[in-house]
Biopython code that builds the backbone (N, CA, C, O; Angstrom):
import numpy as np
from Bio.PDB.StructureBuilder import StructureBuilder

atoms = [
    (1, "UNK", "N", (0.844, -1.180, 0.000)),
    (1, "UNK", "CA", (0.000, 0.000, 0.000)),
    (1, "UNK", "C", (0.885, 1.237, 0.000)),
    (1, "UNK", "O", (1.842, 1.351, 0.767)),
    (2, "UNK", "N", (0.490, 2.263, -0.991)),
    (2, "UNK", "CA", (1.264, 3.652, -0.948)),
    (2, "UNK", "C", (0.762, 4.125, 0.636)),
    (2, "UNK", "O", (-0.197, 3.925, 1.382)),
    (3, "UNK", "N", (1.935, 4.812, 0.640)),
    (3, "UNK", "CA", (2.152, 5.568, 1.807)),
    (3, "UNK", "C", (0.953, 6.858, 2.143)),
    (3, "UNK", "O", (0.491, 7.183, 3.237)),
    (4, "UNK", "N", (0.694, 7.369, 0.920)),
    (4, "UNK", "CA", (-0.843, 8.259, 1.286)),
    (4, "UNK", "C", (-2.054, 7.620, 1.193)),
    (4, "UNK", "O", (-3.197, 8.076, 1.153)),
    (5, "UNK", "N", (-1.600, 6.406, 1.162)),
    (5, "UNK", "CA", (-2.983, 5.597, 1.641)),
    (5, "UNK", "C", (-3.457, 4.942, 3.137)),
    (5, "UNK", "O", (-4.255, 4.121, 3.590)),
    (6, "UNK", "N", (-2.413, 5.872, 3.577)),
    (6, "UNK", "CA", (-2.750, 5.035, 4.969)),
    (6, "UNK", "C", (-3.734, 6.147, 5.547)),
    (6, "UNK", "O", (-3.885, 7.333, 5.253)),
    (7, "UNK", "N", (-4.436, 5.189, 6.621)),
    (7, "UNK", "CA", (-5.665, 6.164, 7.048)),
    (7, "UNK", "C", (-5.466, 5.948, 8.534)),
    (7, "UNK", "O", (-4.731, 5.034, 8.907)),
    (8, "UNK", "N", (-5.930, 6.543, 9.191)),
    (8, "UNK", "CA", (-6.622, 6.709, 10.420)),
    (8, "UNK", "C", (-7.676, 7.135, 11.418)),
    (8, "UNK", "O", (-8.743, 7.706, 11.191)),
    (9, "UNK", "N", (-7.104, 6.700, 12.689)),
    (9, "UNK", "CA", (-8.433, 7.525, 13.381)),
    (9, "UNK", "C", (-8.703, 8.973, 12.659)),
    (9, "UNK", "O", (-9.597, 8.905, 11.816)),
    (10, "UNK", "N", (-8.339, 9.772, 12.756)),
    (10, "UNK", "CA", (-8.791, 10.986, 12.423)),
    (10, "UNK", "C", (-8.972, 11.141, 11.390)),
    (10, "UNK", "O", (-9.806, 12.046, 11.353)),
    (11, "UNK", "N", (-8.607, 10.686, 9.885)),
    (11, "UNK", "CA", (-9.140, 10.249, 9.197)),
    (11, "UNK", "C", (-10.787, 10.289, 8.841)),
    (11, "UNK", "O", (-11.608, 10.873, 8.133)),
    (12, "UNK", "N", (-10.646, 9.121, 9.969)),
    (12, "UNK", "CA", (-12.431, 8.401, 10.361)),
    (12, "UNK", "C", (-13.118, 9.283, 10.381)),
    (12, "UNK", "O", (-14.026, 9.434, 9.565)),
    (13, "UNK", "N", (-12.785, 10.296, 11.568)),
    (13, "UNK", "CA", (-13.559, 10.996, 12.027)),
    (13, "UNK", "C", (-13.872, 11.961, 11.260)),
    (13, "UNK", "O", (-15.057, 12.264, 11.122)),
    (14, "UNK", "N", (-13.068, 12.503, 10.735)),
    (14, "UNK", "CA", (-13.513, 13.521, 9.153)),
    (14, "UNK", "C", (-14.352, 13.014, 8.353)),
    (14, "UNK", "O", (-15.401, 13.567, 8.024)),
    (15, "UNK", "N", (-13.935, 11.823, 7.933)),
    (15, "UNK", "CA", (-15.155, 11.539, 6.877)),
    (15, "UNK", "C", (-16.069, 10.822, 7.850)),
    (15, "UNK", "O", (-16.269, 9.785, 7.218)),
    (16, "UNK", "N", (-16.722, 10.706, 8.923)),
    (16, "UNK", "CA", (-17.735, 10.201, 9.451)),
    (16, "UNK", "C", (-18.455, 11.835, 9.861)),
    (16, "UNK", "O", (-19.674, 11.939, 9.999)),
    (17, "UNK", "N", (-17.596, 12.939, 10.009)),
    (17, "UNK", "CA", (-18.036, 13.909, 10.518)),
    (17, "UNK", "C", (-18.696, 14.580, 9.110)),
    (17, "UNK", "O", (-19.903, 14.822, 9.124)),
    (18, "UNK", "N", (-18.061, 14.821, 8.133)),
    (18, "UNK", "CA", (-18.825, 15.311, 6.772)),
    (18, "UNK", "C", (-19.999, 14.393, 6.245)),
    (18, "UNK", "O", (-20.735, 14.815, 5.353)),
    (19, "UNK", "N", (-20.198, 12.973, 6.868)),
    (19, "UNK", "CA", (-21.534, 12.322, 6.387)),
    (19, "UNK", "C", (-22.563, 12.303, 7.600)),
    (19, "UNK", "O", (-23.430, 11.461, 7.834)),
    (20, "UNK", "N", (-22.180, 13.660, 8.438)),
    (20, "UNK", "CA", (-22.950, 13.246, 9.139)),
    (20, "UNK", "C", (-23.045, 11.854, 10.426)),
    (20, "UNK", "O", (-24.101, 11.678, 11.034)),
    (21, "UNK", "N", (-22.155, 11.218, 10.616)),
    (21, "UNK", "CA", (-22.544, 9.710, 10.980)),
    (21, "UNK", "C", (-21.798, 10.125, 12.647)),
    (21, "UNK", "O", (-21.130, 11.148, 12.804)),
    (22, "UNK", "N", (-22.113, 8.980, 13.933)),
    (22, "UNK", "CA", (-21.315, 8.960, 14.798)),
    (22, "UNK", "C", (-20.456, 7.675, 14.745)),
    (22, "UNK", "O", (-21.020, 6.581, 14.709)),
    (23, "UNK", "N", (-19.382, 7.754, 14.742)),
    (23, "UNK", "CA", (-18.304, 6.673, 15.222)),
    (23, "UNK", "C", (-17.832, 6.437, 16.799)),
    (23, "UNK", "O", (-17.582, 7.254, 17.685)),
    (24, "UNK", "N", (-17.821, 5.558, 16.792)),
    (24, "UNK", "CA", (-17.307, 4.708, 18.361)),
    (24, "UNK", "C", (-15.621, 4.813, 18.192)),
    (24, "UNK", "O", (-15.254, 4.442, 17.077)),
    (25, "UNK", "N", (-14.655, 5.201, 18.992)),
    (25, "UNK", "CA", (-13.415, 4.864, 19.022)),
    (25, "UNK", "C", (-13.007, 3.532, 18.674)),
    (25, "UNK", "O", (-11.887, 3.374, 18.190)),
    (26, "UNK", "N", (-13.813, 2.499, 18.867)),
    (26, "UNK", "CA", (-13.629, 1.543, 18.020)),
    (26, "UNK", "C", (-13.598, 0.834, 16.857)),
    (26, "UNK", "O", (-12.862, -0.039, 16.397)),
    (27, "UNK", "N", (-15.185, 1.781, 16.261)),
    (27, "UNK", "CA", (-15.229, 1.660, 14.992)),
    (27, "UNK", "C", (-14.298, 2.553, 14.061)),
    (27, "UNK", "O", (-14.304, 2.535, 12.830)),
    (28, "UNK", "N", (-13.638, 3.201, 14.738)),
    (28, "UNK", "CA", (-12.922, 4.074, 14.072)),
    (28, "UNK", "C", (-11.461, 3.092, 13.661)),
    (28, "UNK", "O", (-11.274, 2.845, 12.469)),
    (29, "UNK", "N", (-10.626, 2.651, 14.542)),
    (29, "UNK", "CA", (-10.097, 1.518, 14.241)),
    (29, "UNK", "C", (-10.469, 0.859, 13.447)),
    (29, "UNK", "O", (-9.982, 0.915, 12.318)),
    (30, "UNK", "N", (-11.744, -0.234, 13.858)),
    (30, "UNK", "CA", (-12.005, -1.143, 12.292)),
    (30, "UNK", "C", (-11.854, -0.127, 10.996)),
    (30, "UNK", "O", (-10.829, -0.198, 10.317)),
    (31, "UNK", "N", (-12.925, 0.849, 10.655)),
    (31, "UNK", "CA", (-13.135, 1.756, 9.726)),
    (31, "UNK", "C", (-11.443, 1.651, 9.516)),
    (31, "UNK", "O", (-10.883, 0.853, 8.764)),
    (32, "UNK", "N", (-10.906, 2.478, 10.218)),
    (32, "UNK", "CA", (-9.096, 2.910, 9.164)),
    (32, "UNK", "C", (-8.584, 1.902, 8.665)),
    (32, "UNK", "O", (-8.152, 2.035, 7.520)),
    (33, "UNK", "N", (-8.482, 0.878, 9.174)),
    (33, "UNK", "CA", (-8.152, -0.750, 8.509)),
    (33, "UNK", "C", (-8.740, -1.302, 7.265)),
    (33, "UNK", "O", (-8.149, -1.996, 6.438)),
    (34, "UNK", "N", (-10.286, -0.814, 7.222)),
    (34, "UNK", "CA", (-11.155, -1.131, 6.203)),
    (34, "UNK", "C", (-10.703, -0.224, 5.133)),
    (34, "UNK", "O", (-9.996, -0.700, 4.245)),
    (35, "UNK", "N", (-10.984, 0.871, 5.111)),
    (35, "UNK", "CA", (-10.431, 1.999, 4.102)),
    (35, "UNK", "C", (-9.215, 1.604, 3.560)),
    (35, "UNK", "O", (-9.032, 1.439, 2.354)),
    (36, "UNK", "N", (-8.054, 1.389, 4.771)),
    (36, "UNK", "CA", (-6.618, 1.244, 4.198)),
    (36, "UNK", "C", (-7.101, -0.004, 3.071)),
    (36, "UNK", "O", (-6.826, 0.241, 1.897)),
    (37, "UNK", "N", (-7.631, -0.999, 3.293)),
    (37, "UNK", "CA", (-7.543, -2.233, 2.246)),
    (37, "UNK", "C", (-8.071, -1.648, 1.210)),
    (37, "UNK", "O", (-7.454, -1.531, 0.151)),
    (38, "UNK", "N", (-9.274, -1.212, 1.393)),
    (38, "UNK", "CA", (-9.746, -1.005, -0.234)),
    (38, "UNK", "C", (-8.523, 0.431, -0.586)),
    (38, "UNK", "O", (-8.276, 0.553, -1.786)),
    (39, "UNK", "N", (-8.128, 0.989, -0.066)),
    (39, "UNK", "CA", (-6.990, 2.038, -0.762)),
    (39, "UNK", "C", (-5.943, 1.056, -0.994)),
    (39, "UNK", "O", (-5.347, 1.541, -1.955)),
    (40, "UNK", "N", (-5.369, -0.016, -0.698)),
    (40, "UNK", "CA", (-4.262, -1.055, -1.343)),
    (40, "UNK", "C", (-5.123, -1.224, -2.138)),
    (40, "UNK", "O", (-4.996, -0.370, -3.015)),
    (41, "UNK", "N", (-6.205, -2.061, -2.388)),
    (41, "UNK", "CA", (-6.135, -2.685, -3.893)),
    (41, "UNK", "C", (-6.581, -1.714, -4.508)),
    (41, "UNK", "O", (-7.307, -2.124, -5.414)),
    (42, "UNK", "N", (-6.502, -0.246, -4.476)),
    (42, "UNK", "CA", (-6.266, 0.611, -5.484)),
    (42, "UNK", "C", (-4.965, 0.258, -6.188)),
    (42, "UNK", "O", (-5.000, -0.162, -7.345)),
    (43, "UNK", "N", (-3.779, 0.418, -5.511)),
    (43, "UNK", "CA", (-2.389, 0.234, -5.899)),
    (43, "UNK", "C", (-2.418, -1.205, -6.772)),
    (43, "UNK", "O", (-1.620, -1.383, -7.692)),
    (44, "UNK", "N", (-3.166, -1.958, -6.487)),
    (44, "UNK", "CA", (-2.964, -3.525, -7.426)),
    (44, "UNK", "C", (-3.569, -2.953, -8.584)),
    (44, "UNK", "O", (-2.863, -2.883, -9.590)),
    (45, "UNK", "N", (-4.915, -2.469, -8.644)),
    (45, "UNK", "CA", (-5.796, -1.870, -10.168)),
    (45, "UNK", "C", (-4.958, -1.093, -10.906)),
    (45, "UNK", "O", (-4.992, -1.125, -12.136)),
    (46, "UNK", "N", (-3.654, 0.118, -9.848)),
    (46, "UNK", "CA", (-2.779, 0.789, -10.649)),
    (46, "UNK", "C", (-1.843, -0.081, -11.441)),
    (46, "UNK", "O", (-1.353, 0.458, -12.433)),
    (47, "UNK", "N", (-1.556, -1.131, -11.230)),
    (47, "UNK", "CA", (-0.727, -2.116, -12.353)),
    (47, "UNK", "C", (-1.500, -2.251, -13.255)),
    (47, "UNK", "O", (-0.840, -1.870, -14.221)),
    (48, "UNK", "N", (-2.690, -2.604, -13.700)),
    (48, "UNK", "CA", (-3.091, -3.088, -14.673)),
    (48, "UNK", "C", (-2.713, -2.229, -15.799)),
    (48, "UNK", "O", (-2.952, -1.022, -15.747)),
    (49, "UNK", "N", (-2.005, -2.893, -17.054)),
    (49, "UNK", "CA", (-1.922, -1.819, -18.229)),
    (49, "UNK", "C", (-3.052, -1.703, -19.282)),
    (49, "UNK", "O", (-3.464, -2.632, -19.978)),
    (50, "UNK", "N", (-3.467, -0.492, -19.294)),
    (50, "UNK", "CA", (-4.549, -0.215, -19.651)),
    (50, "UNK", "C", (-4.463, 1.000, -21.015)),
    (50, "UNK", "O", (-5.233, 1.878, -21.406)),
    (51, "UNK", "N", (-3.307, 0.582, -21.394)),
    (51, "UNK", "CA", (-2.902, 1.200, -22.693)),
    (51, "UNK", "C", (-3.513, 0.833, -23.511)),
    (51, "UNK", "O", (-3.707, -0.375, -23.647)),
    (52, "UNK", "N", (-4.161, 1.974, -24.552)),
    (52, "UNK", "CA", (-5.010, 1.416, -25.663)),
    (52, "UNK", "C", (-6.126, 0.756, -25.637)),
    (52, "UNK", "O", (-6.474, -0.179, -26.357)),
    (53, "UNK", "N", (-6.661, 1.252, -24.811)),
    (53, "UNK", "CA", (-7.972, 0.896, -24.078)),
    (53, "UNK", "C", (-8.946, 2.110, -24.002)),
    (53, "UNK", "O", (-8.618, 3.181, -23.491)),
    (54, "UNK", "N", (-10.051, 1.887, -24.495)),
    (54, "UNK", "CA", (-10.771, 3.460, -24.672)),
    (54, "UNK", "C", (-11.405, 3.398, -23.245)),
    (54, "UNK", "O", (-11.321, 2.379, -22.560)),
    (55, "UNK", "N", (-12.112, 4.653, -22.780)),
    (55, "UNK", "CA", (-12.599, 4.445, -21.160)),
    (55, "UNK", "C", (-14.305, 3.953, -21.441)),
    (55, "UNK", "O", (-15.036, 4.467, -22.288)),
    (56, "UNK", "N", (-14.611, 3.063, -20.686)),
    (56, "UNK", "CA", (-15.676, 2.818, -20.886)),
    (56, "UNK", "C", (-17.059, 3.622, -20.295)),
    (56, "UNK", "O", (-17.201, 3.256, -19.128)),
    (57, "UNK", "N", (-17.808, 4.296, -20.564)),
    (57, "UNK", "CA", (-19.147, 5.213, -20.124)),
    (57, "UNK", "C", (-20.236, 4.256, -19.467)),
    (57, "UNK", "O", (-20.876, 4.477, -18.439)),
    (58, "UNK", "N", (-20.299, 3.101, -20.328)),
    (58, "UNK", "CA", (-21.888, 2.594, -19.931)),
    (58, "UNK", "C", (-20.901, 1.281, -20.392)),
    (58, "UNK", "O", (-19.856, 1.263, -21.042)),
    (59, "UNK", "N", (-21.679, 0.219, -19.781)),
    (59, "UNK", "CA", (-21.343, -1.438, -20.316)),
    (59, "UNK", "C", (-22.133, -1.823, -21.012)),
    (59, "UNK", "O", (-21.870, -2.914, -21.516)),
    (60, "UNK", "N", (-23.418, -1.197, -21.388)),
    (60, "UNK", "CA", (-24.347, -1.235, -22.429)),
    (60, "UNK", "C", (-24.340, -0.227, -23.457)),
    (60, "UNK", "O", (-24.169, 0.986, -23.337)),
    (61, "UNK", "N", (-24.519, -0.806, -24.319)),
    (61, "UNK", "CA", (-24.701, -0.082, -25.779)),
    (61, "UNK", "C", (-26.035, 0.129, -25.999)),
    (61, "UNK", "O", (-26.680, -0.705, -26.634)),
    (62, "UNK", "N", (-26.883, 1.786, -25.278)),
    (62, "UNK", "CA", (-28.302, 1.592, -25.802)),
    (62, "UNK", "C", (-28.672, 3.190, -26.083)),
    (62, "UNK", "O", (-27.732, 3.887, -25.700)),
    (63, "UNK", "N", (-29.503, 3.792, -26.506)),
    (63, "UNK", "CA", (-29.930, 4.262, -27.078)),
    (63, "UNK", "C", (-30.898, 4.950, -25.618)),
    (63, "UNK", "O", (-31.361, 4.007, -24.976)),
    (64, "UNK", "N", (-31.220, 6.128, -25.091)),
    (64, "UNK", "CA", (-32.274, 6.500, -24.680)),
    (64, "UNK", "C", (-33.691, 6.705, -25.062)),
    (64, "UNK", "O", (-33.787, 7.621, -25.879)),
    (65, "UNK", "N", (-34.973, 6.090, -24.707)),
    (65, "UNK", "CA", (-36.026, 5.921, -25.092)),
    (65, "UNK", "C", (-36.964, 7.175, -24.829)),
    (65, "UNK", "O", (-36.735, 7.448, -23.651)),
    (66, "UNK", "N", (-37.740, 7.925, -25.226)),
    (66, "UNK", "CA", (-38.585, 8.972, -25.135)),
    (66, "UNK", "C", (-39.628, 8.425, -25.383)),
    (66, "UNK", "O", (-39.648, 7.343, -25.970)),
    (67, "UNK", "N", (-40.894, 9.153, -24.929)),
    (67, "UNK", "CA", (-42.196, 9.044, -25.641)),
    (67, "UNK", "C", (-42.734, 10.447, -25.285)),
    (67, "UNK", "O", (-42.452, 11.088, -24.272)),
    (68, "UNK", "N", (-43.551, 10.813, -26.283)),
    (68, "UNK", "CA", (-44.582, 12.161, -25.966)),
    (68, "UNK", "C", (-45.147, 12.224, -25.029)),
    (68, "UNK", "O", (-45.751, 11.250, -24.581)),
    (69, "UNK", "N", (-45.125, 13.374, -24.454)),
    (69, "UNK", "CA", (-46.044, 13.445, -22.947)),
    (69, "UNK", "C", (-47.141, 14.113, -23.518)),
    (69, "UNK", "O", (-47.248, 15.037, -24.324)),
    (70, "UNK", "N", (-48.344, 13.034, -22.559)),
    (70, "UNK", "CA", (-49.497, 13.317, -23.251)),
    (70, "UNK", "C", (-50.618, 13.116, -21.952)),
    (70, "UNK", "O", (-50.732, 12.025, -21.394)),
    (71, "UNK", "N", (-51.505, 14.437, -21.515)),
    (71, "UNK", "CA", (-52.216, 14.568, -20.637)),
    (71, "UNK", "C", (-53.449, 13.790, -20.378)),
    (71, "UNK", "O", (-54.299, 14.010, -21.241)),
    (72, "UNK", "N", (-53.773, 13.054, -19.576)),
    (72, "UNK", "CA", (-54.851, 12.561, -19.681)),
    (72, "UNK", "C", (-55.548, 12.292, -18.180)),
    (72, "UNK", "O", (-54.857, 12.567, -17.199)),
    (73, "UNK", "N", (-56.795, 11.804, -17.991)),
    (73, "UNK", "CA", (-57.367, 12.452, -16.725)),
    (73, "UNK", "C", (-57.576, 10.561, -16.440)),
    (73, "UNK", "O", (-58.343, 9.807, -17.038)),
    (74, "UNK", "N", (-56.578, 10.224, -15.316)),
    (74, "UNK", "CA", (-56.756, 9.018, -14.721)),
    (74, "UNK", "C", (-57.900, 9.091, -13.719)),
    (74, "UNK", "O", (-58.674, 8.137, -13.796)),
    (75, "UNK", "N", (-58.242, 10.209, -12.595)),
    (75, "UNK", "CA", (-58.680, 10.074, -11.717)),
    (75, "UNK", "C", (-59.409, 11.061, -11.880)),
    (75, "UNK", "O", (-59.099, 12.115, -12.435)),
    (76, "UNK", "N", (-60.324, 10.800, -11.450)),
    (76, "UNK", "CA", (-61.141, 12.397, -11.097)),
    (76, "UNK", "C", (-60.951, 13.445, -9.811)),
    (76, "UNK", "O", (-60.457, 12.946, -8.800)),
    (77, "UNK", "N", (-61.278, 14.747, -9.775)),
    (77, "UNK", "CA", (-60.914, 15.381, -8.678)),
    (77, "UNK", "C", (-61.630, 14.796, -7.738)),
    (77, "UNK", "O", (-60.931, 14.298, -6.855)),
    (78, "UNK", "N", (-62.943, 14.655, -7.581)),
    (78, "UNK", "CA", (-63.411, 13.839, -6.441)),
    (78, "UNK", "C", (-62.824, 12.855, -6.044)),
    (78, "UNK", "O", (-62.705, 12.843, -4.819)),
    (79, "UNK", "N", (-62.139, 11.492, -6.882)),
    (79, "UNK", "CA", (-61.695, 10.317, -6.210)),
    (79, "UNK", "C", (-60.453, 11.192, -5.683)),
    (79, "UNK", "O", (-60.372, 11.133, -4.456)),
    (80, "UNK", "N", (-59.694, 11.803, -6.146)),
    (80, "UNK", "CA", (-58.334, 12.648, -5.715)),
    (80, "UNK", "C", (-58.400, 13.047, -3.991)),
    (80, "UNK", "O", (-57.549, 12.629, -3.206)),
    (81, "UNK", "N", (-59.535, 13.902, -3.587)),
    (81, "UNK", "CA", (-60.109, 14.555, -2.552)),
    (81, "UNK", "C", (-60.725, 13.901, -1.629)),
    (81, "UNK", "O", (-60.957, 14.326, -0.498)),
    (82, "UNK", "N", (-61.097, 12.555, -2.184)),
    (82, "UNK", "CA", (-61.319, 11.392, -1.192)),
    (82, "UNK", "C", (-60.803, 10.772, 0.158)),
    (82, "UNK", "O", (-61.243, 10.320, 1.216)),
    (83, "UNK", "N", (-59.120, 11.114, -0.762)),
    (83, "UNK", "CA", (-57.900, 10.595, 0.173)),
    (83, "UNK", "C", (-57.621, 11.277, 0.894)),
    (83, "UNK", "O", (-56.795, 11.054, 1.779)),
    (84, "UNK", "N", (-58.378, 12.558, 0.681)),
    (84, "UNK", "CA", (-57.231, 13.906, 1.306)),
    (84, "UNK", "C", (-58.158, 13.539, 3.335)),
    (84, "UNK", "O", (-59.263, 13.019, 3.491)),
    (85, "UNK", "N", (-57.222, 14.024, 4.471)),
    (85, "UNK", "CA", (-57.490, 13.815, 5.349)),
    (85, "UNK", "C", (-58.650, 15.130, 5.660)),
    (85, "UNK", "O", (-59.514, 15.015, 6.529)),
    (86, "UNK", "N", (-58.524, 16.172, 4.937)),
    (86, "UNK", "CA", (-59.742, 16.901, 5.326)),
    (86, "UNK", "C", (-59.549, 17.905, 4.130)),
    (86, "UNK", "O", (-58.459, 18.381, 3.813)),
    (87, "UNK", "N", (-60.530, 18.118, 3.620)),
    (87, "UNK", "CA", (-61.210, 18.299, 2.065)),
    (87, "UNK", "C", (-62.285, 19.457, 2.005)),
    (87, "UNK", "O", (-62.974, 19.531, 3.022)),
    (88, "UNK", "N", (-62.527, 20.257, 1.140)),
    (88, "UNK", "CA", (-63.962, 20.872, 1.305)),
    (88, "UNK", "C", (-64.318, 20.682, -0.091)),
    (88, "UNK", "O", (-63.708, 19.825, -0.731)),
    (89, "UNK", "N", (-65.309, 21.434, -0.688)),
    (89, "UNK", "CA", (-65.515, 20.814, -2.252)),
    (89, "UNK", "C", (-64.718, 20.887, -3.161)),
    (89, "UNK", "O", (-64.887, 20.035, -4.034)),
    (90, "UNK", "N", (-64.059, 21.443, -3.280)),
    (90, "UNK", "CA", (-62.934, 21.665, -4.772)),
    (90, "UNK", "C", (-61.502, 21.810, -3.654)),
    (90, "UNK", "O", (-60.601, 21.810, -4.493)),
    (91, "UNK", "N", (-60.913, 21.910, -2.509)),
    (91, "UNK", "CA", (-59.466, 21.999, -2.230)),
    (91, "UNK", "C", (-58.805, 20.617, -1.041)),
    (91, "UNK", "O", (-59.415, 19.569, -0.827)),
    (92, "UNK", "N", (-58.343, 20.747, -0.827)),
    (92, "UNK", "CA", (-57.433, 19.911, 0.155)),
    (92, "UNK", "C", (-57.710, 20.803, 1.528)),
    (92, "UNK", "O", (-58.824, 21.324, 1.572)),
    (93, "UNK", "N", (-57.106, 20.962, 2.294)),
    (93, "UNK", "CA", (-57.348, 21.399, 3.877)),
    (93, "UNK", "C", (-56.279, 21.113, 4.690)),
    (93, "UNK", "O", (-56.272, 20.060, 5.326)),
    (94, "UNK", "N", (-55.264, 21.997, 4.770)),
    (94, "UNK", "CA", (-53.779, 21.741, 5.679)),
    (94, "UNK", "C", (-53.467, 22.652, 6.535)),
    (94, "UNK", "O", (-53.559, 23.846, 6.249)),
    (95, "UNK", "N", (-53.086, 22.256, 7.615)),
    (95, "UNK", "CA", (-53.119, 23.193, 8.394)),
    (95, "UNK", "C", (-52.073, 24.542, 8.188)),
    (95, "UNK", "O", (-51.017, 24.176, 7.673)),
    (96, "UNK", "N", (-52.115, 25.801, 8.430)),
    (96, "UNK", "CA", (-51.375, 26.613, 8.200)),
    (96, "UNK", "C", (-50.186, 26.917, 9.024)),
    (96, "UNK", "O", (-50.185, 26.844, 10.253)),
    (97, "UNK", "N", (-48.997, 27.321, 8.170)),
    (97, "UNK", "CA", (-47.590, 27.110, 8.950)),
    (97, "UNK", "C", (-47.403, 28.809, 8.520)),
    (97, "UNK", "O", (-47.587, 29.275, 7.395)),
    (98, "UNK", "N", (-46.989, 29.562, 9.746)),
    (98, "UNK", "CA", (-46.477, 30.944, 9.747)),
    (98, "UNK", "C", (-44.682, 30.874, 9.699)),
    (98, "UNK", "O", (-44.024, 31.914, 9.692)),
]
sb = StructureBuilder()
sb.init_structure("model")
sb.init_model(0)
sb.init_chain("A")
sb.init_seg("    ")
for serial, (resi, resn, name, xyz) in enumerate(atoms, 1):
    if name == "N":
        sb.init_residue(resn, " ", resi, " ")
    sb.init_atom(name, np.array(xyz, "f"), 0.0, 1.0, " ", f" {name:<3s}", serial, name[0])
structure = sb.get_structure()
């Protein structure tokens, strides 16, 4: 493993602190151990020669599909207003937030 691949506690804690997450002093250990491996077999993928090799985008060869958008009335406003938890004749009913 390259030498700027080594990780650590603090490390951890940076990237557990930018996702948001809490770490245990312990998991922080496992975590730097875990990271360090998958950052070594970066260094093994860096051997592969990959000369003359175009980069690949997609592993499929396809075409994006469209269709016309086209309006049509599945439901009626009544069945719509049915669901609603409180309704009057034509709106919905939510409580108001200042």
């Amino acid at each position: 493993m390259s030498e700027e691949a080594k990780i650590g506690p603090q490390e951890v804690r940076h990237m557990a602190e930018l996702s948001r997450l809490e770490v245990s002093s312990e998991e922080e250990g496992t975590f730097a151990s875990q990271f360090a491996e998958i950052l070594g077999y970066m260094d093994v993928l860096q051997e592969v020669d990959v000369r003359g090799i175009e980069p690949l985008y997609s592993p499929v060869s396809h075409e994006a599909w469209t269709r016309e958008d086209q309006a049509k009335a599945v439901r009626s406003h009544a069945e719509i207003l049915a669901n609603a938890p409180k309704a009057d004749e034509q709106y919905f009913i939510v409580p108001k937030i200042v």
